[in-house]
C-alpha positions in Angstrom: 41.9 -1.2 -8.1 41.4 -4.1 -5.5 41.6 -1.6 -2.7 38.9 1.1 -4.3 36.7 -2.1 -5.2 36.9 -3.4 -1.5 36.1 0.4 0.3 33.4 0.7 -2.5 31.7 -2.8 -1.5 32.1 -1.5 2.6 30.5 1.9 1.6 27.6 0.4 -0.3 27.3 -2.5 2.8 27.1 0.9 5.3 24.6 2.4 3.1 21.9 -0.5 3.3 22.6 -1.2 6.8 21.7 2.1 7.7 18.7 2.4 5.3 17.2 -0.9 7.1 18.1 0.9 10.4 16.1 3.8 9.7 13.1 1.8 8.4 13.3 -0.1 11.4 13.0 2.8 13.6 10.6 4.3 11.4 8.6 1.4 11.9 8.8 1.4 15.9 7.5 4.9 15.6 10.7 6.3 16.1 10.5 9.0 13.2 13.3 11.3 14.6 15.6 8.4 14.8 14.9 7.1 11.6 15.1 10.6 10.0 18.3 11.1 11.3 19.4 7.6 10.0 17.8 8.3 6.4 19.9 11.7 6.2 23.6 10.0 7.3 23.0 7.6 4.2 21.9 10.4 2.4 25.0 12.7 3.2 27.1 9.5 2.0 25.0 8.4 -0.9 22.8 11.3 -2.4 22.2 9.1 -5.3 20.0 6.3 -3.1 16.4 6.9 -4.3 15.0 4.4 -1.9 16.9 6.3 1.1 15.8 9.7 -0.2 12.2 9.1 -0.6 12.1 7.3 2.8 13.6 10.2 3.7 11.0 13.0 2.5 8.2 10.6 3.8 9.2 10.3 7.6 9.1 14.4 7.3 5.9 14.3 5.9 4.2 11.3 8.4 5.5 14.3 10.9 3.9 17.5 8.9 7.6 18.8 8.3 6.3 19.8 4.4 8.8 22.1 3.3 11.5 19.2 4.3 9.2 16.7 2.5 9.1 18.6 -0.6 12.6 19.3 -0.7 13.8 15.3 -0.5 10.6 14.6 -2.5 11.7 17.0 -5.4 15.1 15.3 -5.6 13.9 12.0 -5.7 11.3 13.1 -8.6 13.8 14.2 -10.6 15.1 10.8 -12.0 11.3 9.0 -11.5 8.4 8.5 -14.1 6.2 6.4 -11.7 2.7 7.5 -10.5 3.5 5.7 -7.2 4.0 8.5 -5.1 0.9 10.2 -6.4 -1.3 7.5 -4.3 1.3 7.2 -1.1 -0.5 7.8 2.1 2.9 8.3 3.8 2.9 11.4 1.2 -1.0 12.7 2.6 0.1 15.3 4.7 1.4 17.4 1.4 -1.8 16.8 -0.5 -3.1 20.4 1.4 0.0 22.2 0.0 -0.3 24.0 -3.4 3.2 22.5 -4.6 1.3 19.0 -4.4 -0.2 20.0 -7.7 2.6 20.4 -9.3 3.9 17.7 -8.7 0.8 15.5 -9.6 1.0 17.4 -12.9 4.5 16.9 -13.5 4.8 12.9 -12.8 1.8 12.4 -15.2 3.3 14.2 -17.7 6.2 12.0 -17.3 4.7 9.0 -17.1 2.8 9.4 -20.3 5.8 10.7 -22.1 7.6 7.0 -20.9 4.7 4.9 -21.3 2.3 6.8 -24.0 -1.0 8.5 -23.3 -3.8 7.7 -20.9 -7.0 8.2 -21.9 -8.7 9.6 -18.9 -5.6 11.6 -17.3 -7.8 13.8 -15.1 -10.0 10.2 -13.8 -6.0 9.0 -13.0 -5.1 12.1 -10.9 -8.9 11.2 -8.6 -8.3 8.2 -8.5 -4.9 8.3 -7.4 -6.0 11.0 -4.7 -8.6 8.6 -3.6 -5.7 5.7 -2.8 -4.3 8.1 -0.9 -7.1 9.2 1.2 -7.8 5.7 1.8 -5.0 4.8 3.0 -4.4 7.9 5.0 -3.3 6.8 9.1 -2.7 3.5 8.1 1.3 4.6 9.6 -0.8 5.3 13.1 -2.9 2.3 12.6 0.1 0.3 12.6 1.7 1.7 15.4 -1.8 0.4 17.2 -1.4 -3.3 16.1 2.5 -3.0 17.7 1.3 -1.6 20.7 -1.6 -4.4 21.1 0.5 -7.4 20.2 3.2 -6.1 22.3 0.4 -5.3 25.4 -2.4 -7.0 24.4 -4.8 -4.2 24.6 -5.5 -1.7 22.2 -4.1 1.7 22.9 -6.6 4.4 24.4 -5.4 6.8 20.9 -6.5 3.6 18.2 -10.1 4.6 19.0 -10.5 8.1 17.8 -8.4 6.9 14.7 -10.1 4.3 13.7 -13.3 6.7 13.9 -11.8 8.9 11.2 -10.5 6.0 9.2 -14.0 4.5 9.0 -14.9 8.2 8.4 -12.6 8.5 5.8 -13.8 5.0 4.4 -17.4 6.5 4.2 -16.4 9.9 2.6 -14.6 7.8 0.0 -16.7 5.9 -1.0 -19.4 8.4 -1.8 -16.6 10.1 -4.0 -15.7 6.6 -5.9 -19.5 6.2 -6.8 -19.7 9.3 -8.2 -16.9 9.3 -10.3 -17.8 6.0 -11.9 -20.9 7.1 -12.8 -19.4 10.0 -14.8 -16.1 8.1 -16.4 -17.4 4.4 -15.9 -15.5 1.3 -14.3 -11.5 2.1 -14.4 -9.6 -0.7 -16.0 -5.8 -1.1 -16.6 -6.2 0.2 -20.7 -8.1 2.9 -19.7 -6.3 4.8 -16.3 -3.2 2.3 -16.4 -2.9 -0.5 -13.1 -2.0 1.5 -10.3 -4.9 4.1 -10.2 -7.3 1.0 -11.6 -7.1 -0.4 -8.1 -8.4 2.5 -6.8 -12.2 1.6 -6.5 -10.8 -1.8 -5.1 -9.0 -1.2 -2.5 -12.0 1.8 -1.1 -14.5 -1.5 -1.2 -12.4 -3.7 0.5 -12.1 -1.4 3.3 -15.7 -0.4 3.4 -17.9 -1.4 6.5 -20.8 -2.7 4.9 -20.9 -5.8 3.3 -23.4 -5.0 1.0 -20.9 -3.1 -1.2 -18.4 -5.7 -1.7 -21.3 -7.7 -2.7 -22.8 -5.5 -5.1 -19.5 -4.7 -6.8 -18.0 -8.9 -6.3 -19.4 -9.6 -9.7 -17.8 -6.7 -11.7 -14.0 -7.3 -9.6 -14.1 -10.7 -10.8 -14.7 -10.0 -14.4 -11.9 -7.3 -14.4 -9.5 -9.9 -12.9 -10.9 -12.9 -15.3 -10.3 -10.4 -18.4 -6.8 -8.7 -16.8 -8.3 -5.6 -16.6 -7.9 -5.4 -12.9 -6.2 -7.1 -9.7 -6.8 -10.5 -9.1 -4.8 -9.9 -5.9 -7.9 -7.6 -4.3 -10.7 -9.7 -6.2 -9.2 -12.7 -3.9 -9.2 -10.4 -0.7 -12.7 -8.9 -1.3 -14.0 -12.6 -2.1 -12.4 -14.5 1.0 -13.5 -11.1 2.9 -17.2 -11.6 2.2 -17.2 -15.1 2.9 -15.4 -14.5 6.0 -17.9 -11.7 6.8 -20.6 -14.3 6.2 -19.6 -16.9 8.6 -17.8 -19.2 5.7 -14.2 -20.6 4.7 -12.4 -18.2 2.7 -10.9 -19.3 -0.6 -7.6 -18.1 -0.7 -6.0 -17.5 2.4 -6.4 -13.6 2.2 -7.9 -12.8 5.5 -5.9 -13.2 9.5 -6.9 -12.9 12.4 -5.0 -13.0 15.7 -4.4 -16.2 17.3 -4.6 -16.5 21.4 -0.7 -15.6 21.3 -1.4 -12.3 19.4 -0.2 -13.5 16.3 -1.8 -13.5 12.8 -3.0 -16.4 11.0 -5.1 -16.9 8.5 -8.9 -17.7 8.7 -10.3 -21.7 8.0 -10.2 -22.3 4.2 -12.3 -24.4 2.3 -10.5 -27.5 1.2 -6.9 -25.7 1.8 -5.0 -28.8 0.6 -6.6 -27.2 -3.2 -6.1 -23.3 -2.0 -2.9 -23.0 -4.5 -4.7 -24.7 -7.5 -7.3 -21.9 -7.0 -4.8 -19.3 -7.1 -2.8 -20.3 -9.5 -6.0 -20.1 -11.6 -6.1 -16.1 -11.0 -2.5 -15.4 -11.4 -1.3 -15.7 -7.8 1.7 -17.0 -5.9 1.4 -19.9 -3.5 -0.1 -19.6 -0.2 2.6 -20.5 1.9 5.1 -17.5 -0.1 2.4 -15.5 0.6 1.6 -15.9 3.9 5.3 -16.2 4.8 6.3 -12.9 3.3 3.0 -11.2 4.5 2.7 -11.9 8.2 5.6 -14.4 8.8 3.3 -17.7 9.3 4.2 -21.3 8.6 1.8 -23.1 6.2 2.4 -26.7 5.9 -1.0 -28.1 4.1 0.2 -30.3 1.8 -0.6 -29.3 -2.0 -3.0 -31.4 -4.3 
């Protein structure tokens, strides 16, 4: 009993050693690598939903569908969540006529677990739309590696950022039109994941006017828990930023002369966690740890 408890504590120990060895590969840009490392664990541990579904989305960052699909499907099978509905590592299946399926499928699900939503069809958009938006962030990524490991961007970020902002743009349009037709998502209405949809589109929007214009009706969704108080503070502290002012609460980096993110000034930061504890969020210096690895040491008041 001793014996098959021990080899069954080494297998498990193998299995997330080589799931963190094929996200880290993953996330060097070594997708073939870390393919071949997800599929070892898999062969060993079929029943390892995290390993699977990293599995079926280095296939699909690479345009391998019908492998995507397949890993995907399996994974599905024992999941209710909308999550991979709005997964831009999942985009490149979005073109593929089995997508809708499984859109249709996982909301069926997830309203059987969690009861009906009222707008189903404004969930499925919205969803899409978290997708698109997030669409080449994998590539974008690879960018920031390359510049803090060269400090220079590569000659490939350029075109990509073009289509992101393009993207951005396209997105936008397409948000604006479905609020005027189904009015503001909250989490009662379209549930919390797709809810964040229209939030996370004016966040990454070029012109500050937007996140202006739309500030007022974030904050009342956060203030009422109707919405994400995580992306009010990052649109807030984005425009002040954006404006020339301290940010609020800590939400928005910038690289440091050793290529390294840190946060912007903020206003009165020896107050930042009393303001965030306000709107439901953890203290800075968990966040800011977990998030980009820095150090805060401002005392607290």
């Amino acid at each position: 009993m001793k014996e098959k408890l021990f080899l069954l504590t080494v297998f498990i120990s193998l299995a997330v050693l080589g799931q963190n060895k094929g996200d880290k590969l993953r996330s060097g840009g070594r997708l073939n690598e870390a393919i071949k490392a997800y599929k070892e664990i898999y062969q060993k541990n079929p029943n390892n939903q995290d390993n699977t579904y990293n599995l079926a989305c280095a296939y699909a960052i690479q345009y391998k569908k019908d492998s995507a699909f397949h890993y995907l499907n399996i994974v599905l099978n024992k999941d209710n969540s909308l999550w991979a509905l709005a997964d831009n590592d999942l985009y490149a299946l979005t073109s593929d006529k089995r997508w809708e399926m499984i859109e249709r499928q996982q909301l069926e699900k997830y309203q059987k677990q969690n009861g009906s939503l009222q707008k189903p069809e404004y969930v499925l958009k919205l969803l899409r739309l978290i997708m698109k938006d997030q669409a080449l962030d994998y590539q974008l990524d690879m960018a920031k590696r390359y510049f803090m490991k060269n400090g220079e961007a590569p000659h490939w970020y350029y075109p990509i950022a073009q289509m992101k902002k393009e993207i951005g743009n396209g997105n936008f349009n397409e948000m604006e039109k479905l609020i005027l037709e189904n009015g503001w998502p909250t989490y009662s209405s379209v549930g919390k994941l797709a809810a964040d949809s229209p939030l996370l589109i004016i966040n990454h929007h070029q012109d500050e006017a937007v996140r202006i214009k739309y500030l007022p009706q974030i904050k009342k969704a956060c203030i009422n828990k109707e919405g994400s108080c995580l992306e009010y503070a990052k649109i807030q502290d984005r425009i002040l930023v954006n404006t020339g002012r301290k940010q609020l609460f800590g939400m928005q980096f910038r690289y440091n002369d050793k290529r390294k993110l840190e946060p912007f000034p903020i206003e009165n930061p020896e107050y930042v966690d009393k303001r965030r504890k306000e709107i439901g969020l953890e203290p800075l210096k968990e966040y800011l740890k977990r998030k980009i690895n820095y150090t805060w040491n401002v005392e607290q008041k």
